[in-house]
C-alpha positions as CSV (number, residue, x, y, z in Angstrom):
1,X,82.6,-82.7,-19.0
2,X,80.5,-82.3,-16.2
3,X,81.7,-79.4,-15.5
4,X,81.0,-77.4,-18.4
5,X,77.2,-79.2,-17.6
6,X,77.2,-77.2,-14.3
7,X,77.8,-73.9,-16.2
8,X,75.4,-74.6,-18.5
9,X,73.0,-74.9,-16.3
10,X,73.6,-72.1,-14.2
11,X,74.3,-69.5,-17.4
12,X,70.4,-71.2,-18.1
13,X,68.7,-69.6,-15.0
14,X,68.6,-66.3,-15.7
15,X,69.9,-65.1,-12.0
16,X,72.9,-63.3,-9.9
17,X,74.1,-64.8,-7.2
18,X,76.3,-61.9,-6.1
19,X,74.6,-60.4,-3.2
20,X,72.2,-63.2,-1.9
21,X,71.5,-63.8,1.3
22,X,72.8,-66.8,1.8
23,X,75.8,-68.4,4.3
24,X,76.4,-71.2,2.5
25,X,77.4,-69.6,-1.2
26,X,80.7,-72.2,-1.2
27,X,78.3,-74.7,-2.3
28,X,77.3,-73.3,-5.8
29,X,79.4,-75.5,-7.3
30,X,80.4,-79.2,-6.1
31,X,84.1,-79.3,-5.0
32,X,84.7,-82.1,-7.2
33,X,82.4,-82.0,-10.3
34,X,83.9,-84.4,-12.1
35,X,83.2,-87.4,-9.8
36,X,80.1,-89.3,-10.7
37,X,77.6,-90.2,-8.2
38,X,78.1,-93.9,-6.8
39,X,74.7,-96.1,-6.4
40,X,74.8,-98.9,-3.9
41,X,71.8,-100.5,-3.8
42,X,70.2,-103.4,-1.8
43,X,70.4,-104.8,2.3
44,X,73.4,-102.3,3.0
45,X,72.8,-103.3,6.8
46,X,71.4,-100.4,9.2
47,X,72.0,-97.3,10.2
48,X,69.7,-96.3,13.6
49,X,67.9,-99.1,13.6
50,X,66.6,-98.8,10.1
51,X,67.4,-101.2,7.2
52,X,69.2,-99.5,4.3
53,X,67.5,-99.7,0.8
54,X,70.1,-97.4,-1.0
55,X,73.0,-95.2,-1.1
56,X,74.6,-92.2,-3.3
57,X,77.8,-90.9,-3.0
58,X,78.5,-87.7,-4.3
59,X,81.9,-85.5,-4.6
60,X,82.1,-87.3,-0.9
61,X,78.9,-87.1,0.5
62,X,76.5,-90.0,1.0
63,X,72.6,-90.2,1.4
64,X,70.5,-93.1,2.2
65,X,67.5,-94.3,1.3
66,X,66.5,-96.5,4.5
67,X,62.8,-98.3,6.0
68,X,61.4,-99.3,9.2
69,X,60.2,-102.5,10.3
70,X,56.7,-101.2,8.9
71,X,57.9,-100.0,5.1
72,X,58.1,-96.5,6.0
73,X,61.0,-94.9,3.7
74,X,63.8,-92.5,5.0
75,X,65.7,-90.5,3.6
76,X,68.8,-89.4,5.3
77,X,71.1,-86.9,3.3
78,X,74.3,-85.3,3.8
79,X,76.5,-82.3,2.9
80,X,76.7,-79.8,0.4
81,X,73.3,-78.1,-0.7
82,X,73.9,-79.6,-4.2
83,X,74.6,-82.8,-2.9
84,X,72.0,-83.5,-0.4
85,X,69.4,-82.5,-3.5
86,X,71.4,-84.8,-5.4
87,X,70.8,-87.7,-3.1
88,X,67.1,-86.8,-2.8
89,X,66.4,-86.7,-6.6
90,X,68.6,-90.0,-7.2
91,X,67.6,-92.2,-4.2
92,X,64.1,-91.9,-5.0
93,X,63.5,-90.6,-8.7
94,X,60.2,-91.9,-9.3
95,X,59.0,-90.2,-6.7
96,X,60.3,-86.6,-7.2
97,X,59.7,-87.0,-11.1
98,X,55.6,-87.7,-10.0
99,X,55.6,-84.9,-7.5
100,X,57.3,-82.1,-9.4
101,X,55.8,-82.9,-13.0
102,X,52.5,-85.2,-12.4
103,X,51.8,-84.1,-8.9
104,X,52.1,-80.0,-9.3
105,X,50.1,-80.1,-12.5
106,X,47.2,-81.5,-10.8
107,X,47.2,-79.2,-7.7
108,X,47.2,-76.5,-10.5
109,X,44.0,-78.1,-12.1
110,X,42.2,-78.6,-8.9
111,X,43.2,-74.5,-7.1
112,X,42.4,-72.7,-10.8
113,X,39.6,-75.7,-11.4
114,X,41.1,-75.6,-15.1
115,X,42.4,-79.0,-16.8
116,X,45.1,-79.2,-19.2
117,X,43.1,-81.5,-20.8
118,X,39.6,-79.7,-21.4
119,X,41.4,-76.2,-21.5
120,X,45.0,-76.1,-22.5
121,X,45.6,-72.9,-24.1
122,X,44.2,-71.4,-21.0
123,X,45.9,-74.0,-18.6
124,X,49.1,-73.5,-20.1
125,X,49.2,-69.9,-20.3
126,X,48.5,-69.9,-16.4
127,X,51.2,-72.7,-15.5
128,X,53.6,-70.2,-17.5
129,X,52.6,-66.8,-15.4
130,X,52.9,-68.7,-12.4
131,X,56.4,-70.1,-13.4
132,X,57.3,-66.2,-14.7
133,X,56.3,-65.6,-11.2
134,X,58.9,-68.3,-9.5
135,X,61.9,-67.0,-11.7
136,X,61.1,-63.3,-10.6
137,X,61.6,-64.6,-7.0
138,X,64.7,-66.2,-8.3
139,X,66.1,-63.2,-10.5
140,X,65.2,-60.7,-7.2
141,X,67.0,-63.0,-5.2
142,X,64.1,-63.5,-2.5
143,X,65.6,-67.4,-2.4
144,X,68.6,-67.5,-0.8
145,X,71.2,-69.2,-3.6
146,X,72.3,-72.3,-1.3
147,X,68.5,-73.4,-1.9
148,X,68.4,-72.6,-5.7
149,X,71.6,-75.0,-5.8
150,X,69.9,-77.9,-3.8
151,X,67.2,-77.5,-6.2
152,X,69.6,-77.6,-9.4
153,X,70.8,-80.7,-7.3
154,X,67.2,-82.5,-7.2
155,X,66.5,-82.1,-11.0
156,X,70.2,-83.7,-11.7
157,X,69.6,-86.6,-9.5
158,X,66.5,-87.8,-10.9
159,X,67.6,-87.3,-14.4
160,X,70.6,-88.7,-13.7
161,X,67.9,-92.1,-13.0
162,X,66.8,-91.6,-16.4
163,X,63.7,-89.2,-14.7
164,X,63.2,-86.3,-16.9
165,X,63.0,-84.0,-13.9
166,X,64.3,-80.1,-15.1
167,X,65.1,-77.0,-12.4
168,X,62.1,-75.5,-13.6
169,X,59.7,-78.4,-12.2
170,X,61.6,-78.6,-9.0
171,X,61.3,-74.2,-8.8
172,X,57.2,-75.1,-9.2
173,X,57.0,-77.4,-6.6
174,X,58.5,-75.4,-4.2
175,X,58.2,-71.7,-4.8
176,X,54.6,-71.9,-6.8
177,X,52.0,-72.4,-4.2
178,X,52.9,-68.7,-3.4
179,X,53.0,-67.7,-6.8
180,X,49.4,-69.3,-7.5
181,X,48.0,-67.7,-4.4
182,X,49.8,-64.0,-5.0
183,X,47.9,-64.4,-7.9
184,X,44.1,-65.5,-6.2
185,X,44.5,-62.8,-3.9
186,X,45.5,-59.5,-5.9
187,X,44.3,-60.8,-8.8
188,X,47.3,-59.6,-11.2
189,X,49.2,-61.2,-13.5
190,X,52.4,-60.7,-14.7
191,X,50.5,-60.7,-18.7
192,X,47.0,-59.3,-18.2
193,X,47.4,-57.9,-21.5
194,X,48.1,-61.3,-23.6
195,X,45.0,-62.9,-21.5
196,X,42.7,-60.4,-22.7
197,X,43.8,-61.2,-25.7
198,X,43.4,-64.7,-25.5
199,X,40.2,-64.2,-24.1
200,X,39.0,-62.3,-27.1
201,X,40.2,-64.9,-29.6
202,X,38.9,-68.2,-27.5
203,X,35.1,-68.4,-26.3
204,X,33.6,-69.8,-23.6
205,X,36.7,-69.0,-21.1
206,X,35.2,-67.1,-19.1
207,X,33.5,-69.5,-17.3
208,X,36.7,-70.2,-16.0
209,X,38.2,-67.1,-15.5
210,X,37.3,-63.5,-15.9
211,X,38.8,-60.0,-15.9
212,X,37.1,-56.8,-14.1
213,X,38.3,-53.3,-12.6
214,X,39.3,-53.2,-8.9
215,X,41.1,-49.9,-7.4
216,X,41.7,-48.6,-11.1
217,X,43.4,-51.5,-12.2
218,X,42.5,-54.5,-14.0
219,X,42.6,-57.7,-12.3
220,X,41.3,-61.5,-13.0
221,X,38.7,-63.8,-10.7
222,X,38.2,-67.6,-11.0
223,X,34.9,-68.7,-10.5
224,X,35.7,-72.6,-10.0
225,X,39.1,-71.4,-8.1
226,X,39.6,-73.8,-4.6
227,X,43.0,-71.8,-2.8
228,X,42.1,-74.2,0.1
229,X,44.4,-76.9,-1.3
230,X,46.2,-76.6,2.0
231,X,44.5,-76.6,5.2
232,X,46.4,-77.2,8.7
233,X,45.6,-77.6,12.6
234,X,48.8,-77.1,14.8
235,X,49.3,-76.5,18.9
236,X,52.2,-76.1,21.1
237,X,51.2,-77.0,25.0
238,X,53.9,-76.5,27.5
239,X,53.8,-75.8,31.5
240,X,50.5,-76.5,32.8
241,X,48.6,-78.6,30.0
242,X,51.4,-80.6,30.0
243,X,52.1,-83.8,32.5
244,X,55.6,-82.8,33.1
245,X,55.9,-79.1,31.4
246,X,57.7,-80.0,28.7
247,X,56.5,-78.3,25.4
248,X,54.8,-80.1,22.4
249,X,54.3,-79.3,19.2
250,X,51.4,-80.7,17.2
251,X,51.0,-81.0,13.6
252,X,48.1,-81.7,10.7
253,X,49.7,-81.2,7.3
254,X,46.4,-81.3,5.4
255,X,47.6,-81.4,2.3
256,X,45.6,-82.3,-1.5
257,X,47.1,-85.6,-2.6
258,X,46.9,-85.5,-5.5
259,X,46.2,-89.3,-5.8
260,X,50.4,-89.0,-5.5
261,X,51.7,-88.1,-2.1
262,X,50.5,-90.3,0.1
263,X,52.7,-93.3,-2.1
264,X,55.8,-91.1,-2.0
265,X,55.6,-89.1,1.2
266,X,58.3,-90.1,3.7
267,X,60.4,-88.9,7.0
268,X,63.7,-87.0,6.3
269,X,66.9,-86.3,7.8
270,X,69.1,-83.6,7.2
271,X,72.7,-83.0,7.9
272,X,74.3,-80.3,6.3
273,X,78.0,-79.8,5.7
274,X,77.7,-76.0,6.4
275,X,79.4,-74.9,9.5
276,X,76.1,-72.0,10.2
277,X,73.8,-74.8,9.5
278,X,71.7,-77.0,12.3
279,X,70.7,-80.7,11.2
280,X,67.0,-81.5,11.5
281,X,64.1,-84.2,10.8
282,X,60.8,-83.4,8.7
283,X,58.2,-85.2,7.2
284,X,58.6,-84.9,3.6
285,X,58.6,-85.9,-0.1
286,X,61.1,-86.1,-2.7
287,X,61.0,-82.8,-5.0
288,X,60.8,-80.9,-1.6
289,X,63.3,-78.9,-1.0
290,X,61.4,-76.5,1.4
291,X,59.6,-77.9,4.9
292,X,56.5,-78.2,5.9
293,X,56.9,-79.9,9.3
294,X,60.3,-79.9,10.7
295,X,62.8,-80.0,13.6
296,X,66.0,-79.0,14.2
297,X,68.9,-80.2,16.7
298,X,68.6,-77.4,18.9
299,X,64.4,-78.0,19.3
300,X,62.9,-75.9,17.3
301,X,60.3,-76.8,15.5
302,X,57.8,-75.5,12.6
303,X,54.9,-75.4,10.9
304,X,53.2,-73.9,7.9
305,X,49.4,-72.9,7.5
306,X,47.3,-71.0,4.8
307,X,45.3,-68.3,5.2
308,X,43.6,-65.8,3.2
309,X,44.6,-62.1,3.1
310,X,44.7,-58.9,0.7
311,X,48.6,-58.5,3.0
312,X,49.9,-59.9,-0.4
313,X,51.8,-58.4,-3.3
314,X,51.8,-59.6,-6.8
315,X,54.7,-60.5,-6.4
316,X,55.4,-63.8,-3.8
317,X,59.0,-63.1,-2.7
318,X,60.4,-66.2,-1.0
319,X,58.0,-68.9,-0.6
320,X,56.5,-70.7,1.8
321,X,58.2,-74.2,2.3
322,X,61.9,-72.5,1.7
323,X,61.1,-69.6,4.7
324,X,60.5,-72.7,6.5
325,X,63.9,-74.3,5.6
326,X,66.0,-70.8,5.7
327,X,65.0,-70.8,9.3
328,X,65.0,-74.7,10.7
329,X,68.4,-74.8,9.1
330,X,69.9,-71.7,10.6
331,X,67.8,-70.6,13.9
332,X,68.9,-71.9,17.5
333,X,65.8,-70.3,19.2
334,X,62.5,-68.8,18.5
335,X,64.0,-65.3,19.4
336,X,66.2,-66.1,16.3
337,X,63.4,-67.4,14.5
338,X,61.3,-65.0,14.7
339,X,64.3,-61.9,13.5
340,X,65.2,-64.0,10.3
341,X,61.4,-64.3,9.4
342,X,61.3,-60.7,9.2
343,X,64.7,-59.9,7.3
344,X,63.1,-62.5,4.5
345,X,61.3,-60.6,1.6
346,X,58.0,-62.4,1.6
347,X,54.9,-61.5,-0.3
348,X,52.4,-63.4,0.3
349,X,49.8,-64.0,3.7
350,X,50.6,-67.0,5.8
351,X,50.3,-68.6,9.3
352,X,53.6,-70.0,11.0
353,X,53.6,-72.0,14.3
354,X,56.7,-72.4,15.6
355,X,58.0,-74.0,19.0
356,X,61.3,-74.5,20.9
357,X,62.4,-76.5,23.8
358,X,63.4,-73.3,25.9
359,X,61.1,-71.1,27.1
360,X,61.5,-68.0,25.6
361,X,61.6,-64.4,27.5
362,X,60.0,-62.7,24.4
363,X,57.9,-65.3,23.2
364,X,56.8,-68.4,25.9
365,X,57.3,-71.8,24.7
366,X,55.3,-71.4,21.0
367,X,53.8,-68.9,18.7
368,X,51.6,-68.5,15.7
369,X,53.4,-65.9,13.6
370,X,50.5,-64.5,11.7
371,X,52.3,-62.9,8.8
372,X,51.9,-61.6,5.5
373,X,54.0,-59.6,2.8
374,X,57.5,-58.0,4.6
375,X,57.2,-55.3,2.1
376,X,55.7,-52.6,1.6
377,X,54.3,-52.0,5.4
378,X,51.0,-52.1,5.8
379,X,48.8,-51.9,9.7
380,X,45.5,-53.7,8.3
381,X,42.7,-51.4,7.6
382,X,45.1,-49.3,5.3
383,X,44.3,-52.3,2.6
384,X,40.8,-51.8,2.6
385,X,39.3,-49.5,-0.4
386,X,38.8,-46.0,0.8
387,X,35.0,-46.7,0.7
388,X,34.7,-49.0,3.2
389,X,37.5,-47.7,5.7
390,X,35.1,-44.8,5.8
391,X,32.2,-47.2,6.3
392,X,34.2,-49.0,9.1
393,X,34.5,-46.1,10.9
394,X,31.1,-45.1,11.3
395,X,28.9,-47.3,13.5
396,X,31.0,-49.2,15.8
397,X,34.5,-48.0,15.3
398,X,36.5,-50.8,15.0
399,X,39.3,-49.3,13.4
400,X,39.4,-46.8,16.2
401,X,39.7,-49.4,18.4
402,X,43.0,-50.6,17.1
403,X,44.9,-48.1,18.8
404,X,46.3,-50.1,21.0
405,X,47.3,-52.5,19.2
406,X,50.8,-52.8,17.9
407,X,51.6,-53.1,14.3
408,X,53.1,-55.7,12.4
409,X,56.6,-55.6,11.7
410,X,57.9,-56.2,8.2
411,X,54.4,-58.2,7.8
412,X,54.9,-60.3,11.5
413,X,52.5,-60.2,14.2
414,X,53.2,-62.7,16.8
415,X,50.6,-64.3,18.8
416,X,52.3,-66.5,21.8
417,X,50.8,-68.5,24.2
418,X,50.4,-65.6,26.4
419,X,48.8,-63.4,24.4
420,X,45.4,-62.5,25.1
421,X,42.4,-61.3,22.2
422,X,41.7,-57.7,22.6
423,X,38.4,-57.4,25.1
424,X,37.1,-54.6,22.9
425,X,36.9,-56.9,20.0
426,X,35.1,-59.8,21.2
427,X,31.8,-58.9,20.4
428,X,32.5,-58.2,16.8
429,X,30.1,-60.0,14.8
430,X,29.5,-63.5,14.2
431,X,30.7,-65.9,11.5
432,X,27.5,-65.1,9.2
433,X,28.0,-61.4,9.4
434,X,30.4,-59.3,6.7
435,X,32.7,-58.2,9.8
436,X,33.6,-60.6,12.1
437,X,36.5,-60.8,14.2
438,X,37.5,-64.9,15.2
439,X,37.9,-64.9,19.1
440,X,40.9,-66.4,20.7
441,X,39.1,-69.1,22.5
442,X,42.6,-70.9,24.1
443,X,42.8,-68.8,27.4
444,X,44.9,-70.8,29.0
445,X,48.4,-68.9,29.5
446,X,50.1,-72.3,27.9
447,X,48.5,-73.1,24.8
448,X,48.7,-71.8,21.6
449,X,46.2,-73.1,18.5
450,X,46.4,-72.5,14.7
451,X,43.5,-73.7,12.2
452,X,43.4,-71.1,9.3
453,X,41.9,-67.9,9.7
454,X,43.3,-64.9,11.5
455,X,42.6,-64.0,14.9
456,X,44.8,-61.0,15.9
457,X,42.4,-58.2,14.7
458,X,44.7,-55.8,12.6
459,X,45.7,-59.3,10.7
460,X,41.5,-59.5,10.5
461,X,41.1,-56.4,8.8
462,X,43.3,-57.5,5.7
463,X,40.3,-60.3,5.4
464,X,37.7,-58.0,4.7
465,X,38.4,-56.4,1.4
466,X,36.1,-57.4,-1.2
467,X,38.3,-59.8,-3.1
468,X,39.3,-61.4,-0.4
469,X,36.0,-62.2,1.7
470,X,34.5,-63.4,-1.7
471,X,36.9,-66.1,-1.8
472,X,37.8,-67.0,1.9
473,X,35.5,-69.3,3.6
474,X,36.6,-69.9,7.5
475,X,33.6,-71.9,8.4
476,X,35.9,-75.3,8.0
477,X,38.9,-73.5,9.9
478,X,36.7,-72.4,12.9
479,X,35.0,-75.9,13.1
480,X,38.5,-77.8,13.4
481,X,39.6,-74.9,16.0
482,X,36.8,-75.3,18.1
483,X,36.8,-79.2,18.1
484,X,40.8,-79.0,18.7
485,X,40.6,-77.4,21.5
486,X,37.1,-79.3,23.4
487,X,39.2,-82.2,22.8
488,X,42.2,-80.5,24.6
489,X,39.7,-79.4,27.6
490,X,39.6,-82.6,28.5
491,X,43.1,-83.6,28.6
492,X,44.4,-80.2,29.8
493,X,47.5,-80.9,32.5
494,X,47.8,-84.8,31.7
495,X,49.1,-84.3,28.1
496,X,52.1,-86.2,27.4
497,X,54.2,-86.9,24.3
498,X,51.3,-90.0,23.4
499,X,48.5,-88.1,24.3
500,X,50.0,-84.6,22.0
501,X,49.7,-88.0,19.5
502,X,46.2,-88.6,20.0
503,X,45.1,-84.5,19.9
504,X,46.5,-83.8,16.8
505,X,45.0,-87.0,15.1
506,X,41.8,-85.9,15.6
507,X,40.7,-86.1,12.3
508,X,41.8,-89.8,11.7
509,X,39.0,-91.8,11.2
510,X,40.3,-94.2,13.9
511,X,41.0,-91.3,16.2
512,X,40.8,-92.4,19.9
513,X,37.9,-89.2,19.8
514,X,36.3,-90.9,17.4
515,X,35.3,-90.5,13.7
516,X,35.0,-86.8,12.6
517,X,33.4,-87.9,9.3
518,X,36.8,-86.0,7.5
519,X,38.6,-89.1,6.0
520,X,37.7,-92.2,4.9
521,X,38.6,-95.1,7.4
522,X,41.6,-97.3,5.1
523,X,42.0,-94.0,2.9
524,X,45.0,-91.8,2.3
525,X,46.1,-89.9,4.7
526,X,45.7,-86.2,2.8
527,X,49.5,-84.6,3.7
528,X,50.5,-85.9,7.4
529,X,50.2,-86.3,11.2
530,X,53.5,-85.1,13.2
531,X,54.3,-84.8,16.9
532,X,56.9,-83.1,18.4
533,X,58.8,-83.9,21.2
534,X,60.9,-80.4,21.5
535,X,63.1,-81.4,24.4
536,X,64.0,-85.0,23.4
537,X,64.2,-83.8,19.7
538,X,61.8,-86.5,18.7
539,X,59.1,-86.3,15.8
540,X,56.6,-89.1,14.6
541,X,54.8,-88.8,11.7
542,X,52.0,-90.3,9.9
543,X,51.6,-90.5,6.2
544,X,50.3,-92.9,3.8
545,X,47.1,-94.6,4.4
546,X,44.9,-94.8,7.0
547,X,44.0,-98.2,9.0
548,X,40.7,-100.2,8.2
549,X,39.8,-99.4,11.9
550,X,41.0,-98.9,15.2
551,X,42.0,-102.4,15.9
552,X,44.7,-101.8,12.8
553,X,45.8,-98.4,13.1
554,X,48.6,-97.6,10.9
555,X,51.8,-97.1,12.0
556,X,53.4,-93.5,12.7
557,X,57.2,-93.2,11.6
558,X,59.5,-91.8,14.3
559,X,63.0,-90.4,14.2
560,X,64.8,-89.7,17.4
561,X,67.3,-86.8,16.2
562,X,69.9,-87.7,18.7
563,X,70.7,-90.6,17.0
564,X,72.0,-88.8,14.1
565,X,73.6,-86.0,15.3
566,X,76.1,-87.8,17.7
């Protein structure tokens, strides 16, 4: 019978899997569908050092649910693509039915600043363009079809809990943050037509969301919108900021909450069956099927960070969290890295830091990839209106300036360690003024900092279009940037794996720099914490709640990847 489930299932999403790109198509169907999970529950022993809380066997492959001597939940799953989504969505159901039905609905409410409650014509006619969006990523095949299964796999493990969790919720979760923000920052939608008209037959809308002319077309604004519900600090250090040379990689997930994440968030391990396919750690919740912190056995290590650019189509391409995933899973280097970000179709701006333990001859020890859509090619100023390219050339010629810059390649610009900010640039502007141009302020030749704003200048000039700079504030991004790195001034060349701990919890109320004022002392932590220790292929995280004070820190989780992969 469950077999005839499967096609179902698959006939329901309307996609072709022919001609993906994906290595791992063998797992679109389980080998064994008609085996039903196994559930194992309760003091299993350990595995690793930590205690075992649950297990699922599926068609061969088991995951674990497992906790530390603190409480802090694991999950360690194994296999198939299907199956390891499986054993996320049954070992903790709850969890993946709150973040992919409760949880996404409220990060909807609080980017658009439009309730379901107060508004739900409008609410729901938004959540469905943004889920029209998702499937076109699907149906284009953007998303590679081994992640589509492990999705499938999610929604059939909760539900098979008794968690009414569908593919559709699990597809929002993980694609839609780039469908929402395609959206903010073109302003299209896929039914401008059947909002107008909606618009016409409902009053009082338009305080929450409006239509106007831009470039000939016509396009929607939200006054109340917040596309800030991610913000992120990252570094890599290596060589000389380091006690020893080895690289670290830094991570502050700041992520909305939801008043949901910090209760399910949790560390997870991955070991996939497919032979192309590299095991790694993240720091994640259930429902995630994409990464947004994560290392892999051969050291490399990633990040994720928003920023705000008119480099975005209207349509998002391959999200986020699953470029993530595509490359941890399937990258040995950053070289590698680096080539399989650009042969993904992405539409949508983002910043990427990414880190290995091997220096690389291309790329040093870490880079910020700042990055928006792979197609169709754009240089920067060629996405401003033809009114104010012509304004930005008179005056100071900034765009003149440019000429020696390279462009970005299928939507990449990399910006290593190494890399230096354009002299001719560093007087443009200040932070109050319509053109301003974020200086580089990490000059040393082994450092590398991410907040979120763009700071190579071609990436710059996609800021400044009209649309954009009305809704991008980098005030908050350059404060955390600047305070990052004074407090890595004065531990430059004595950093070590604890003290990489210490810089990128700077914004913990019990930080060892003190309070920022950013969270509440006892409060959740909003996303996570991570370090990365590249060459020992150890990350910690932090996630949860806060301590009370400094005398009762919370405790960070930590998974040494070498005890999972021998």
């Amino acid at each position: 019978m469950r077999r005839f489930i499967w096609l179902a299932v698959l006939l329901s999403v309307p996609l072709m899997f022919a001609g993906c790109n994906s290595s791992d198509d063998n797992d679109l169907i389980p080998t064994n569908t008609e085996q039903e999970a196994v559930s194992d529950p309760g003091g299993q022993g350990d595995v690793d050092g930590l205690t075992i809380i649950d297990q699922v066997t599926i068609d061969g492959d088991t995951g674990y649910l497992a906790e530390d001597e603190n409480g802090k939940p694991y999950l360690i799953l194994q296999g198939s693509s299907y199956n390891m989504g499986y054993q996320m969505g049954a070992l903790m159901p709850e969890g993946t039915f709150r973040m992919t039905a409760e949880y996404i609905a409220r990060i909807v409410e609080g980017s658009l600043g439009i309730t379901e409650e107060d508004n739900p014509l409008l609410y729901n006619f938004l959540l469905g363009e943004v889920l029209t969006l998702c499937h076109d990523a699907v149906n284009s095949h953007a998303i590679p079809s081994y992640l589509i299964v492990e999705m499938l796999g999610v929604a059939d493990g909760a539900r098979a809990k008794g968690y009414d969790v569908g593919f559709d919720n699990v597809l929002l979760l993980n694609e839609g943050y780039d469908a929402l923000y395609s959206i903010f920052f073109t302003g299209k939608l896929p039914s401008i037509e059947k909002l107008k008209e909606l618009l016409k037959n409902k009053s009082g809308l338009d305080e929450f969301i409006k239509t106007q002319e831009e470039d000939g077309e016509e396009r929607v604004v939200f006054p109340n919108a917040n596309p800030y519900v991610l913000g992120c600090n990252e570094f890599v250090v290596s060589d000389g900021a380091t006690l020893d040379g080895r690289p670290f990689h830094g991570r502050d997930f700041m992520f909305s909450t939801g008043g949901i994440y910090q209760d399910v968030a949790c560390m997870g391990v991955y070991l996939p069956g497919a032979d192309d396919s590299y095991p790694f750690v993240c720091v994640t919740a259930p429902g995630f099927v994409g990464l947004t912190t994560a290392l892999n056995s051969e050291g490399l290590s990633m990040g994720v960070d928003v920023v705000i650019g008119a480099c975005t189509r209207s349509d998002p391409g391959l999200g986020c969290l699953l470029v993530m995933r595509d490359i941890i899973q399937h990258s040995s280097d950053l070289d590698e890295a680096i080539e399989r970000m650009k042969n993904q179709d992405r539409g949508v701006s983002w910043l990427y830091a990414i880190a290995d333990d091997e220096k690389s001859a291309l790329y040093t020890y870490g880079v910020v990839a700042e990055e928006g859509m792979s197609d169709p090619e754009f240089n920067g100023p060629d996405l401003l209106p033809s009114w104010e390219y012509w304004l930005l050339s008179l005056g100071k010629d900034y765009i003149g300036m440019l000429d020696e810059e390279p462009l970005p390649e299928k939507g990449v610009m990399i910006r290593d360690q190494a890399w230096q900010f354009p002299p001719a640039f560093k007087d443009g502007g200040t932070q109050d003024d319509d053109i301003y141009f974020p200086d580089q302020i990490e000059t040393w030749p082994d450092v590398v900092i991410a907040t979120n704003h763009y700071i190579i200048p071609r990436m710059v000039f996609t800021t400044f279009t009209p649309r954009i700079s009305k809704i991008s504030d980098i005030s908050g991004s350059l404060w955390r940037y600047e305070t990052l790195l004074g407090f890595m001034g004065g531990e430059y060349g004595y950093i070590d794996f604890g003290t990489a701990r210490d810089l990128i919890d700077f914004l913990n109320p019990n930080s060892v720099y003190g309070d920022t004022g950013y969270y509440k002392a006892g409060g959740p932590v909003h996303g996570h914490h991570a370090i990365i220790d590249n060459t020992n292929l150890i990350m910690e995280g932090l996630f949860g709640y806060y301590g009370p004070d400094q005398e009762h820190k919370a405790p960070w989780a930590r998974v040494d990847l070498n005890d999972f992969i021998e």
